[in-house]
LUMTOR-901164 format. One record per residue: x negated, y, z negated of N, C-alpha, C in turn. Coordinates in steps of 0.1 Angstrom, whole numbers, padded with zeros to 4 digits, always signed. Atoms other than C-alpha are relative to their C-alpha. Example, Ala and Ser with C-alpha at 12.3 -4.5 7.8 and 13.67 -1.06 7.14 Angstrom:
BEGIN
-0009-0012+0000-0123-0045-0078-0009+0012+0000+0009-0011+0000-0137-0011-0071+0008+0011-0008
//
This chain:
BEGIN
-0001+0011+0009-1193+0683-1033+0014-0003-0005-0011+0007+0006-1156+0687-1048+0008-0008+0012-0005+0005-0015-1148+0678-1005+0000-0013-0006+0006+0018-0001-1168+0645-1012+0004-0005-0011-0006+0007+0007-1155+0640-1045+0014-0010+0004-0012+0003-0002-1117+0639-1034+0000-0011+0009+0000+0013-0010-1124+0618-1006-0004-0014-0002+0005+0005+0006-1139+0596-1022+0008-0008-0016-0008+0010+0011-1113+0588-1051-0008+0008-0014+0003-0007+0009-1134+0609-1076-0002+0010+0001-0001-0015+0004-1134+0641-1095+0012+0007+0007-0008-0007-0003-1100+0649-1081+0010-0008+0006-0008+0013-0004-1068+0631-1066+0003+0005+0015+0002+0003-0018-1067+0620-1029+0013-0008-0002-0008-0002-0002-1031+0619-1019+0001-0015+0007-0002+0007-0011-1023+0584-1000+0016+0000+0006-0014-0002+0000-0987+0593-0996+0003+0012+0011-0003-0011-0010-0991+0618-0968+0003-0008+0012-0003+0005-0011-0980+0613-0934+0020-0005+0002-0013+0002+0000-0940+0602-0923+0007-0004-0011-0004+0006+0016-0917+0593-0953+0015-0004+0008-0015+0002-0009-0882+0578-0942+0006-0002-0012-0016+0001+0012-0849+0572-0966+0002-0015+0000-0004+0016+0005-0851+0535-0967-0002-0009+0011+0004+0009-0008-0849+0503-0950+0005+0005+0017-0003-0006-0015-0850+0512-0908+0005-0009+0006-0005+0007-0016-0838+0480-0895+0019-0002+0000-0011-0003+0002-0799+0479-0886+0006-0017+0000-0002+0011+0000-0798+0438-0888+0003-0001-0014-0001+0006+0019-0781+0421-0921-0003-0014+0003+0002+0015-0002-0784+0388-0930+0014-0008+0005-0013+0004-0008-0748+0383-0920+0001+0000+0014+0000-0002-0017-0761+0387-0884+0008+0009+0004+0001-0010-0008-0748+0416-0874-0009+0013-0003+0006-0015+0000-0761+0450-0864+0012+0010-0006-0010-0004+0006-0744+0473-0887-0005+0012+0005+0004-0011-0001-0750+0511-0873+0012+0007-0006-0006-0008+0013-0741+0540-0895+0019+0006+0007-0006-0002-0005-0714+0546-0868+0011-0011-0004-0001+0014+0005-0701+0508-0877+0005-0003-0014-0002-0003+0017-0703+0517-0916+0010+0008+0000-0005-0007+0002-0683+0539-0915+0017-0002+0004-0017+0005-0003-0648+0523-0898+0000-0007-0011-0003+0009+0008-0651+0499-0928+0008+0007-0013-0012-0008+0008-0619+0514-0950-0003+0009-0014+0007-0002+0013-0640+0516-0981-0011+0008+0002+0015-0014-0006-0673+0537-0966+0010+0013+0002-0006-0005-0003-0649+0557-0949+0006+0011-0014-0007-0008+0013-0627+0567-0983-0008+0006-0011+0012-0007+0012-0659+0572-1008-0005+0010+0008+0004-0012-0005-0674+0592-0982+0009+0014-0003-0009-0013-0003-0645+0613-0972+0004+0004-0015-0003-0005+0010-0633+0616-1010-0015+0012-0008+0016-0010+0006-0667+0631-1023+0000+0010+0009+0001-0009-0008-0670+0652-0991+0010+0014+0000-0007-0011-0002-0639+0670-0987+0003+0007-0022+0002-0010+0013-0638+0676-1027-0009+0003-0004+0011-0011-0003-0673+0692-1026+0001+0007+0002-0004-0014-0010-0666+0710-0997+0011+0009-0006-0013-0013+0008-0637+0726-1015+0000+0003-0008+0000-0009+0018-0648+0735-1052-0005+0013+0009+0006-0013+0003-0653+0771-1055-0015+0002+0000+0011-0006+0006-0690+0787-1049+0001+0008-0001+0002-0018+0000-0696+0815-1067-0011+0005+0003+0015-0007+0001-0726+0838-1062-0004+0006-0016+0003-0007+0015-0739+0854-1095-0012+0008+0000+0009-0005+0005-0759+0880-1104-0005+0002-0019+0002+0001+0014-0777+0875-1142-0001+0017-0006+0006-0009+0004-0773+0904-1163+0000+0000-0019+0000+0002+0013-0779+0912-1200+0009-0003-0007-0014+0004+0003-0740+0904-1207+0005-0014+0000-0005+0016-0005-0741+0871-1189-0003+0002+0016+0001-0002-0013-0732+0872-1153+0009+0012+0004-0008-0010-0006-0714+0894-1128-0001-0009+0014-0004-0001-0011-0698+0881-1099-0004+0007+0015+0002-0011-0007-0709+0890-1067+0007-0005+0014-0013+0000-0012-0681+0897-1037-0006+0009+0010+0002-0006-0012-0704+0917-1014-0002-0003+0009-0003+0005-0012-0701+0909-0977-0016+0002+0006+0015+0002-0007-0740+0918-0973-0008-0007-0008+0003+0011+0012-0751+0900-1000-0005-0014+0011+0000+0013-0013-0767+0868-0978+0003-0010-0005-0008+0010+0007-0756+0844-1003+0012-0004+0004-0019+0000-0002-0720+0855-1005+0002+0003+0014-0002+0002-0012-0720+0859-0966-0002-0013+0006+0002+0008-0001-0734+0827-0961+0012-0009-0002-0008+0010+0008-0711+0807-0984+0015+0003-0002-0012-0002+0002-0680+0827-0982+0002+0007+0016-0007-0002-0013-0677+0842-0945-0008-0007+0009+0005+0011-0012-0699+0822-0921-0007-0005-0001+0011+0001+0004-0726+0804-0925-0006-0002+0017+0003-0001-0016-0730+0803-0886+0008+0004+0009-0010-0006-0007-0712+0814-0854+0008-0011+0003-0014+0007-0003-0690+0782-0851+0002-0010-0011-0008+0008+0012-0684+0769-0885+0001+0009-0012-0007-0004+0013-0664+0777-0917-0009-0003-0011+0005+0006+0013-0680+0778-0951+0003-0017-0004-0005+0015+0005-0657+0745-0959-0006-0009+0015-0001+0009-0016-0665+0728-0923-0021-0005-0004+0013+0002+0000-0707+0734-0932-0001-0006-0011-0002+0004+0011-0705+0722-0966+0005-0013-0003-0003+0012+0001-0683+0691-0959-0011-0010+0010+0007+0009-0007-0709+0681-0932-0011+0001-0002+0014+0001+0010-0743+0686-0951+0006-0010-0012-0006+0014+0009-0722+0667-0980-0002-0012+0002-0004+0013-0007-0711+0641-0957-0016-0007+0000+0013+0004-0002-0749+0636-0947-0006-0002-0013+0008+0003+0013-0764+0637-0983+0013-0020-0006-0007+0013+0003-0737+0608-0989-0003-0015+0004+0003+0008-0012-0739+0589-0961-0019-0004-0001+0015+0002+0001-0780+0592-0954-0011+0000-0015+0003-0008+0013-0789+0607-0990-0016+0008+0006+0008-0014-0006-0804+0637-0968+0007+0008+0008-0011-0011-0005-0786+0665-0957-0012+0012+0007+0010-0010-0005-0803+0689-0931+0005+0013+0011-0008-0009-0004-0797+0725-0920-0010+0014+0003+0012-0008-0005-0820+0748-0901+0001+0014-0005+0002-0015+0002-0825+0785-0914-0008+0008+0007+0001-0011-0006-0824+0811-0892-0001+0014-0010+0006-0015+0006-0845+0844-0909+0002+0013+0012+0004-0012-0001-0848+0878-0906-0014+0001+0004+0010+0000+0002-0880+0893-0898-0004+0002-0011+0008+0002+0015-0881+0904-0933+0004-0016-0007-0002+0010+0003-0871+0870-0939+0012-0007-0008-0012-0003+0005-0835+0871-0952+0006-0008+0009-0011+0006-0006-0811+0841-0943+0008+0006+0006-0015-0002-0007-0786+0848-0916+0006-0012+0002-0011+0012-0001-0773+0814-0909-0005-0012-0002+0004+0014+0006-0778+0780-0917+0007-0013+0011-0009+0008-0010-0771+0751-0885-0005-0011-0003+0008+0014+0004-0772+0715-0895-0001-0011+0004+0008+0009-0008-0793+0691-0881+0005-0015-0004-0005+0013+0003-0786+0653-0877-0013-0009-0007+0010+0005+0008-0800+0633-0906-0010-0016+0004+0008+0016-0001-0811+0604-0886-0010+0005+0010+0008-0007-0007-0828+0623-0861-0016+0011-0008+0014-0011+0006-0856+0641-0888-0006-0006-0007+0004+0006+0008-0882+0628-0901-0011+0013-0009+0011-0010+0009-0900+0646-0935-0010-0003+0004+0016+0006+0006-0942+0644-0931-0004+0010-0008+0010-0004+0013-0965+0651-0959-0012+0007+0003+0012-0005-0005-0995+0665-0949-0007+0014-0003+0006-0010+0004-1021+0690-0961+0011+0008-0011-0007-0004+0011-1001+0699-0996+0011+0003+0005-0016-0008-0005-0965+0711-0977+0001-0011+0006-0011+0012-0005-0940+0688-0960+0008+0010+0013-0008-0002-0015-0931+0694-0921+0015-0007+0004-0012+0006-0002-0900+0687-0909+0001-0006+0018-0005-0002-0010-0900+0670-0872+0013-0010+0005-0017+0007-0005-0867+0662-0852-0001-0003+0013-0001+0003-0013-0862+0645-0824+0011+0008+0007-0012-0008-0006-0843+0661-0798+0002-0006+0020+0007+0003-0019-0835+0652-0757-0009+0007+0003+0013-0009-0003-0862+0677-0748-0012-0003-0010+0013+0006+0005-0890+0662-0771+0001+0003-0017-0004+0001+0013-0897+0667-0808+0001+0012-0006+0004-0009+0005-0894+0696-0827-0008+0003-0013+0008+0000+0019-0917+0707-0860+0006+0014-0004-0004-0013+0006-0902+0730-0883-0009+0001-0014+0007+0000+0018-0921+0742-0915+0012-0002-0009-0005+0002+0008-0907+0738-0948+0011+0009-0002-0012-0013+0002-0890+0773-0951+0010+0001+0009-0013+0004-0009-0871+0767-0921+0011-0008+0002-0011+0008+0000-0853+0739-0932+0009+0000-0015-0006+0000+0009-0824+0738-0960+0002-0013-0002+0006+0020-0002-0832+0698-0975+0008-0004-0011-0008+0007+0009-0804+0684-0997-0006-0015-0003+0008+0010+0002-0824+0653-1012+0010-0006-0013-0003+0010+0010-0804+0623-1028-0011-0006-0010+0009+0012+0012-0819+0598-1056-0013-0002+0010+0014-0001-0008-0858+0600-1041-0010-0005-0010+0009+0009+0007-0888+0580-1053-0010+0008+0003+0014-0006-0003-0914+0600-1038+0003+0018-0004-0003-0013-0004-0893+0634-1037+0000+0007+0009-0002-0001-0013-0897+0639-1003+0015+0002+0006-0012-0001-0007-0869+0627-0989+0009-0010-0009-0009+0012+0010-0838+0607-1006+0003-0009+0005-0005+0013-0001-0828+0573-1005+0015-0003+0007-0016+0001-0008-0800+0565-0978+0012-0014-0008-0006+0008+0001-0771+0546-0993+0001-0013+0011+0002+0011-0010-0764+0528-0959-0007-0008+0005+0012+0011-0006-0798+0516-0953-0002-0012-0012-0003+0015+0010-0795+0497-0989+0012-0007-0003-0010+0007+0006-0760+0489-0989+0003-0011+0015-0005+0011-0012-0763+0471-0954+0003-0015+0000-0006+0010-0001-0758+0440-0964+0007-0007-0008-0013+0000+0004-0733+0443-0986+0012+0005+0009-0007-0004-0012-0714+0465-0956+0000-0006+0013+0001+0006-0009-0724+0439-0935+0009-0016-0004-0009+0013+0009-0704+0410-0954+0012+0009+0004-0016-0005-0002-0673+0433-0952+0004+0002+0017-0003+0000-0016-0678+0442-0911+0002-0015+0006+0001+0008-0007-0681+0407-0907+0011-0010-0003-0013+0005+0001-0652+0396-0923+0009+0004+0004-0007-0011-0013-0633+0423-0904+0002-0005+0010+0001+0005-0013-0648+0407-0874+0010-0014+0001-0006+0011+0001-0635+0373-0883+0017+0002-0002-0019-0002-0001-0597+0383-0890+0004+0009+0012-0004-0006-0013-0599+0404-0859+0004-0013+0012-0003+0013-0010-0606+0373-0837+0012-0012-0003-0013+0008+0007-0581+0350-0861+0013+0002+0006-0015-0004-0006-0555+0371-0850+0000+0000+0016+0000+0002-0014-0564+0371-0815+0000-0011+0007-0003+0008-0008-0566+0337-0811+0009-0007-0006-0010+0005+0006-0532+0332-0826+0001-0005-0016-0001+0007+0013-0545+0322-0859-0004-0011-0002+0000+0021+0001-0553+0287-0851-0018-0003-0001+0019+0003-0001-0594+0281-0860-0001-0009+0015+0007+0003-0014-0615+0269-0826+0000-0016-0009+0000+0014+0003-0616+0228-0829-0004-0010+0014+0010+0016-0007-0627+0194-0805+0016-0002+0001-0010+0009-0009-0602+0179-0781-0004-0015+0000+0006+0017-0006-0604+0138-0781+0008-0006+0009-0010+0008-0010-0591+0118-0755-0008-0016+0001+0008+0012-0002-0595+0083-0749-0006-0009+0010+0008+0004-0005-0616+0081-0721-0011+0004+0008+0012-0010-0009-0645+0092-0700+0006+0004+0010-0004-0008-0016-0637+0122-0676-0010+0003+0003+0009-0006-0007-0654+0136-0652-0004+0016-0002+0004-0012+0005-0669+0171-0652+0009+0008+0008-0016-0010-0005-0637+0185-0631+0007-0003-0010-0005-0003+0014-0619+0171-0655-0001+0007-0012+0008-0008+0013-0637+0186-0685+0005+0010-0002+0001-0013-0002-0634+0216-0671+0014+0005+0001-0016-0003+0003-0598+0212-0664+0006-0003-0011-0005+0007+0013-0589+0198-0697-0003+0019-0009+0007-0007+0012-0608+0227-0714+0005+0015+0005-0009-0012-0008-0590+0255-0691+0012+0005-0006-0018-0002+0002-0552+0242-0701-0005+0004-0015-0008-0002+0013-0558+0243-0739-0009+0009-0004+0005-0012+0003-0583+0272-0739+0011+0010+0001-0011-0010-0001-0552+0293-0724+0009-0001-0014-0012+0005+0012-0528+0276-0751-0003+0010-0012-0001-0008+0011-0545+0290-0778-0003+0012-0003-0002-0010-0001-0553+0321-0768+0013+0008+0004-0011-0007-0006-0520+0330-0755+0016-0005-0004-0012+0003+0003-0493+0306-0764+0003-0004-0014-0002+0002+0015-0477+0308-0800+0009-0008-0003-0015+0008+0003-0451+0280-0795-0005-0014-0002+0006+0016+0004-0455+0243-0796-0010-0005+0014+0008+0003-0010-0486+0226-0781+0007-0012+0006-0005+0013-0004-0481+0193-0760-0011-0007+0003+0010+0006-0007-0507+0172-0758-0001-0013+0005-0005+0009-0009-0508+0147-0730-0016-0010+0001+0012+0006-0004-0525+0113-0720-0010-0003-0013+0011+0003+0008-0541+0107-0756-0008+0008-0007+0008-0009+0004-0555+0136-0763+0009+0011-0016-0006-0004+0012-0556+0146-0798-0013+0011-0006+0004-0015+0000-0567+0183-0813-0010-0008-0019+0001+0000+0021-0589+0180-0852-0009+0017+0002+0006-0009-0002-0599+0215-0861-0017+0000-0003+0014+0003+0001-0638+0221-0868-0006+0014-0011+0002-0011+0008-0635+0255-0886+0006+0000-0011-0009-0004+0015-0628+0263-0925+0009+0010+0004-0010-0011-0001-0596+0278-0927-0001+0013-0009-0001-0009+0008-0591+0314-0939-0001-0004-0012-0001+0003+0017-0578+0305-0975-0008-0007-0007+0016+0013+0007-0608+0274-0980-0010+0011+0001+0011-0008+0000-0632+0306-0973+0008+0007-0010+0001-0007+0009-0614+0326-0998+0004+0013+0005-0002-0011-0006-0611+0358-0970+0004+0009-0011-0010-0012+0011-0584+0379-0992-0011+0005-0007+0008+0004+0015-0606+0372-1023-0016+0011+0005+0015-0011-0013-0637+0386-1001-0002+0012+0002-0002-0012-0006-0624+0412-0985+0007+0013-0011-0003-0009+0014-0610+0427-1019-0011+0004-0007+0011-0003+0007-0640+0420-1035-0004+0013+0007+0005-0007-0004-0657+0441-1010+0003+0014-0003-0008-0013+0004-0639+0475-1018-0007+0005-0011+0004-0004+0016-0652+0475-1054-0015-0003+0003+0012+0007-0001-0687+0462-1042-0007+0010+0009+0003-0013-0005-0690+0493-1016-0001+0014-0009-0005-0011+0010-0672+0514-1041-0015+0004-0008+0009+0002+0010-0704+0508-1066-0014+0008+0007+0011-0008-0007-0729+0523-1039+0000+0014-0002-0005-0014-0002-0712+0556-1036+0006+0004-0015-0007-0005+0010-0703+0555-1074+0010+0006-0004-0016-0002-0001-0668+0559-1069+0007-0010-0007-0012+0013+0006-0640+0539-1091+0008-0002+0011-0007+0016-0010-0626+0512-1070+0014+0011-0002-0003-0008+0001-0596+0531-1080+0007+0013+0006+0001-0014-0006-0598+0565-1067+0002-0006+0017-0001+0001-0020-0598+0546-1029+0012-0011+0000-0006+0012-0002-0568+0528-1033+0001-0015-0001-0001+0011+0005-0579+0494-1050+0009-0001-0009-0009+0000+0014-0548+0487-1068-0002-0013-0009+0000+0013+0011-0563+0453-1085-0011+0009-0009+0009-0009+0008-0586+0480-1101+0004+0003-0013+0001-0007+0013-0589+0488-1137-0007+0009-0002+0014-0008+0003-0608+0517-1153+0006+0002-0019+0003-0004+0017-0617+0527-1193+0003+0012+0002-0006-0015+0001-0614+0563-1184+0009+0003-0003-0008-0004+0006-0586+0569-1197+0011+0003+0009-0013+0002-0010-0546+0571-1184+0004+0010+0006+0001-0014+0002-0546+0610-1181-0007+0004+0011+0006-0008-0013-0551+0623-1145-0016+0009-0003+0008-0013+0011-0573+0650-1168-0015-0007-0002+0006+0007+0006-0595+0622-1182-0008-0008+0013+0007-0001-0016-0597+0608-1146-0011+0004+0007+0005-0011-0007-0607+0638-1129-0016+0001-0009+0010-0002+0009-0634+0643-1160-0011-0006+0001+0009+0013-0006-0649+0610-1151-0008+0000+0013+0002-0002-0016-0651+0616-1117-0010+0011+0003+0014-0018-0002-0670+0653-1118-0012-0002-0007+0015+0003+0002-0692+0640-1143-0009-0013+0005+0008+0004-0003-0705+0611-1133-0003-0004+0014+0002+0003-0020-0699+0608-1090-0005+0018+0001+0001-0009-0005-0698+0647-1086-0011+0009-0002+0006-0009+0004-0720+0664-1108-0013-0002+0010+0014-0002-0008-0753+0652-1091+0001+0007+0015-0005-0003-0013-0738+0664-1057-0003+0014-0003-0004-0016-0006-0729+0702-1065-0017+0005-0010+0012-0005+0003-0763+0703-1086-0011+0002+0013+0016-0001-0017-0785+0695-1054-0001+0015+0005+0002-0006-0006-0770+0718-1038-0001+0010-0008+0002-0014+0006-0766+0751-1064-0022+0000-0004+0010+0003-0003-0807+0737-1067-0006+0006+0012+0006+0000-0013-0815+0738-1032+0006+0013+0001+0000-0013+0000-0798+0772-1026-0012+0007-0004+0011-0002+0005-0819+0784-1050-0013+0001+0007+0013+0007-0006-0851+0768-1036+0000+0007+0011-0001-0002-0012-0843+0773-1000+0003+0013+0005-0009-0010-0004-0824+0806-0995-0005+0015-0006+0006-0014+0010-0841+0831-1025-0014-0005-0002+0010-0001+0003-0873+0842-1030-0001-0004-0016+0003+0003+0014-0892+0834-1064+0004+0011-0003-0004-0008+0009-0884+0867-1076+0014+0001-0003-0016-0001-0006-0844+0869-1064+0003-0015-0010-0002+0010+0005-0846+0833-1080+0003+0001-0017-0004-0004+0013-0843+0851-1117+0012+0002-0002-0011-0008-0001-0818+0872-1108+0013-0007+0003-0017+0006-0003-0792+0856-1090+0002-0012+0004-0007+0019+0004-0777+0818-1088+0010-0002+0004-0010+0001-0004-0752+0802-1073+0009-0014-0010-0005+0012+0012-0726+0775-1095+0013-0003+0008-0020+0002-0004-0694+0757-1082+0011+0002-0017-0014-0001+0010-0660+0764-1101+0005-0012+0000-0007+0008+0000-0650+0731-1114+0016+0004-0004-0006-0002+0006-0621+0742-1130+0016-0004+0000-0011+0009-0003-0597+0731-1109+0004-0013+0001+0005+0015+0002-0608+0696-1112+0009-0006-0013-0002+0005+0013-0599+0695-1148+0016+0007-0007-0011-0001+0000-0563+0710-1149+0002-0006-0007-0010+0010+0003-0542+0693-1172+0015+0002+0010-0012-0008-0004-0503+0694-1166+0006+0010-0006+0000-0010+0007-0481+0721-1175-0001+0001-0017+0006+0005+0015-0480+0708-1211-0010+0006-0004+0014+0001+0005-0517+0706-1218-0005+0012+0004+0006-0010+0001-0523+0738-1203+0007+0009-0010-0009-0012+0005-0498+0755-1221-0003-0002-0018+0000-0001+0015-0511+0741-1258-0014+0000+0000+0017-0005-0002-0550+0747-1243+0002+0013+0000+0000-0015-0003-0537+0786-1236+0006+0002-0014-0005-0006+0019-0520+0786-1276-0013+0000-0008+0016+0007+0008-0553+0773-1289-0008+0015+0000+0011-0012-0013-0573+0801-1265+0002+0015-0009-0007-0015+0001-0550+0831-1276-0001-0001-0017+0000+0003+0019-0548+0820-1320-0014+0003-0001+0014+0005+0003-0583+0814-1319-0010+0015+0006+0011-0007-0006-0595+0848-1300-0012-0004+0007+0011+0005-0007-0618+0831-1275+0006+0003+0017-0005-0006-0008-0592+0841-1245+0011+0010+0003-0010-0007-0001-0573+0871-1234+0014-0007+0007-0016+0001-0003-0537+0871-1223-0005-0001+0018+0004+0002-0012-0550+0881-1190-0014-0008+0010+0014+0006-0005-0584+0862-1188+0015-0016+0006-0013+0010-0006-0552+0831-1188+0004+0003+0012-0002-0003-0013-0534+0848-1162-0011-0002+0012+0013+0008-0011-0563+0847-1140+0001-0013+0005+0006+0019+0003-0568+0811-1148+0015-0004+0011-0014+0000-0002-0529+0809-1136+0002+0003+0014+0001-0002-0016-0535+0826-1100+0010+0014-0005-0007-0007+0001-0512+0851-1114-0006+0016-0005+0006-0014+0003-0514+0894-1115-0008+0003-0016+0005-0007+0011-0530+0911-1146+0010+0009-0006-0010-0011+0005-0507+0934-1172-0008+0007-0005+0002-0012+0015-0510+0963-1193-0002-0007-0015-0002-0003+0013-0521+0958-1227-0004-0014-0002+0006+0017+0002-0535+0918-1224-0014-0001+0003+0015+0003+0001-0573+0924-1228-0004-0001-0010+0005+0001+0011-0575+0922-1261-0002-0012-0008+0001+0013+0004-0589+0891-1282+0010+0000-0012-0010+0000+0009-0562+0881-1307-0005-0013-0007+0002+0010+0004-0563+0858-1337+0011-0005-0005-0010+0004-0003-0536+0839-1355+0008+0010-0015-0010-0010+0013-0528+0866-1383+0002+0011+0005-0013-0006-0006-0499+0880-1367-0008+0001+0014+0005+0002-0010-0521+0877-1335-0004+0016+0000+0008-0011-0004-0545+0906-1342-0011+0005+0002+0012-0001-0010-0567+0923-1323-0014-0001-0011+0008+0001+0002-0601+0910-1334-0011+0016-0008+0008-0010+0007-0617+0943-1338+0009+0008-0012-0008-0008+0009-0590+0952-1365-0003-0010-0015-0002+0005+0012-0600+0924-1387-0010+0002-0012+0006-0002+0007-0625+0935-1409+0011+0014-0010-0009-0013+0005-0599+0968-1420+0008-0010-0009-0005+0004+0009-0576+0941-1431-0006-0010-0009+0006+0007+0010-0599+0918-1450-0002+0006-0010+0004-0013+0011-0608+0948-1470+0015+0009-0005-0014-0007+0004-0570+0961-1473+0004+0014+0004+0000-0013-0003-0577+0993-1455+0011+0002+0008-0008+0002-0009-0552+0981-1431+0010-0006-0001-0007+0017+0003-0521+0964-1430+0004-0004+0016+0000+0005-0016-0511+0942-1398+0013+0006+0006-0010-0011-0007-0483+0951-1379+0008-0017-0003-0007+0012+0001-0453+0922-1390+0012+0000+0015
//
């Protein structure tokens, strides 16, 4: 009976959302008439630079591994560790930690799906992670879990759930994420197409396509010869026309500047930009303004929290998810190191490290650290700003048991 309920729409919920799920619109036509393929998107200056900017500074923050313990964390630098072997010496036999990382990135950008096969153990322990092309997989739903098949030249493959590592953009169902490209096509198809048109411009000297008149009826040799000499002309010759026998030129095309092109094609920059939530900005729009503030610092701040943060979450998420068991999932975690993101200059670090050091909240050598620089003797101690002393001395002198050292 609860069979016939479910099926049935009562006493329990009947799923209609199973079966193939895709990342958005599938067809590659805009309304600007052309076919835009992701191949296509991507020469356009502005795809290209939000991409590449998000990707390769992903791919290069710091992941740490961590194990939780009653203190906080602890660091973990062991080479068997499958985490920290993954993420810090291979994650396969022919790519770099930064090489797998900028191209699962790239794909969650680009497709908003990032995909990457896991290879187990028999006890079931990640050894390497190789990643699949995001246009080639499709998620299905079916019977409560989500298959993974891919197309391949040799036919399709099905992988279960556990075997695949699934970086999922902004998603409506949760399945699979929403591909930028498939919704920003015809906005990225306005910019290829204005591309297209100043490619040809220049190729045919600049001069818009126009109507020949003459003042009499020719024949269809002539036609054909008439339409020969000053087809050559304006593909080829940049000097003075001559036109013979009556025949006079009126163009038939809006010139660049009456369309506005420049105006257009600028626009477009900041109109891509907005897809990939990137400041116009950051890709070289110099008619760009931003509120963020003038301060590289304030910049950078902007940038990590509102373009980057969702990025390095997916993934320290998805690790998680993908890579550790539920139990392992307590214990240990992975986090990027912004840290270097948010630098000030020497300045601002150097009255962030007086603050740190007065205030007892950083050692002398936790700084160094920070600095790239060795460790000394005698700089682990928290200090405060009376006479900079050590924290555990201050209860002696609040009470007068002690005096400080002047």
């Amino acid at each position: 009976m609860s069979w016939f309920s479910r099926w049935f729409g009562s006493g329990g919920l009947t799923n209609p959302d199973e079966g193939p799920h895709v990342s958005g619109p599938t067809s590659t036509k805009t309304e600007s008439g052309l076919n835009l393929s992701d191949e296509r998107a991507m020469q356009l200056s502005a795809v290209w630079s939000c991409v590449r900017l998000i990707t390769e500074t992903v791919g290069s923050l710091p992941l740490g591994v961590y194990e939780r313990t009653a203190d906080g964390r602890v660091a973990i630098d062991d080479p068997k560790d499958p985490l920290y072997n993954l993420f810090h010496i291979a994650p396969n036999a022919f790519m770099t930690p930064l090489e797998f990382r900028e191209a699962l990135t790239l794909q969650l950008a680009l497709w908003g799906n990032g995909y990457a096969y896991i290879e187990r153990t028999a006890g079931g322990r990640p050894v390497s992670l190789t990643p699949l092309h995001p246009a080639q997989m499709t998620p299905v739903k079916e019977a409560g879990t989500v298959t993974y098949h891919y197309q391949t030249g040799k036919g399709e493959m099905i992988f279960a759930k556990d075997s695949i590592f699934h970086l999922k953009g902004m998603s409506v169902d949760g399945v699979v994420g929403l591909s930028p490209i498939a919704y920003a096509r015809n906005t990225m198809g306005i910019s290829a197409s204005a591309d297209q048109f100043a490619s040809k411009s220049f190729a045919s000297g600049g001069r818009p396509s126009g109507v020949l008149k003459v003042d009499r009826v020719l024949s269809d040799t002539q036609r054909e010869q008439l339409r020969g000499i000053y087809e050559n002309i304006t593909v080829s010759d940049t000097g003075l026309w001559v036109l013979e026998g009556g025949t006079s030129y009126e163009a038939i095309d809006v010139p660049p500047d009456d369309m506005q092109m420049l105006e257009s094609r600028q626009f477009q920059l900041s109109d891509i930009a907005r897809f990939f939530r990137v400041p116009s900005h950051m890709i070289n729009d110099t008619t760009a303004t931003t509120s963020w503030g003038s301060g590289i610092e304030q910049l950078n701040l902007g940038f990590l929290t509102y373009t980057l943060r969702p990025y390095l979450t997916r993934w320290e998420s998805e690790i998680s998810d993908a890579l550790l068991d539920r139990a392992s999932r307590r214990k240990y975690f992975a986090e990027h190191n912004v840290e270097g993101l948010l630098r000030a200059d020497s300045a601002g670090r150097a009255a962030f490290y007086s603050t740190a050091a007065q205030n007892g909240w950083l050692t002398r050598n936790e700084m160094r650290r920070k600095e790239n620089v060795p460790p000394v003797d005698g700089a682990d101690e928290l200090t405060v700003q009376v006479n900079l002393t050590p924290v555990d001395e201050l209860p002696g002198i609040s009470d007068g048991t002690e005096n400080p050292v002047m």
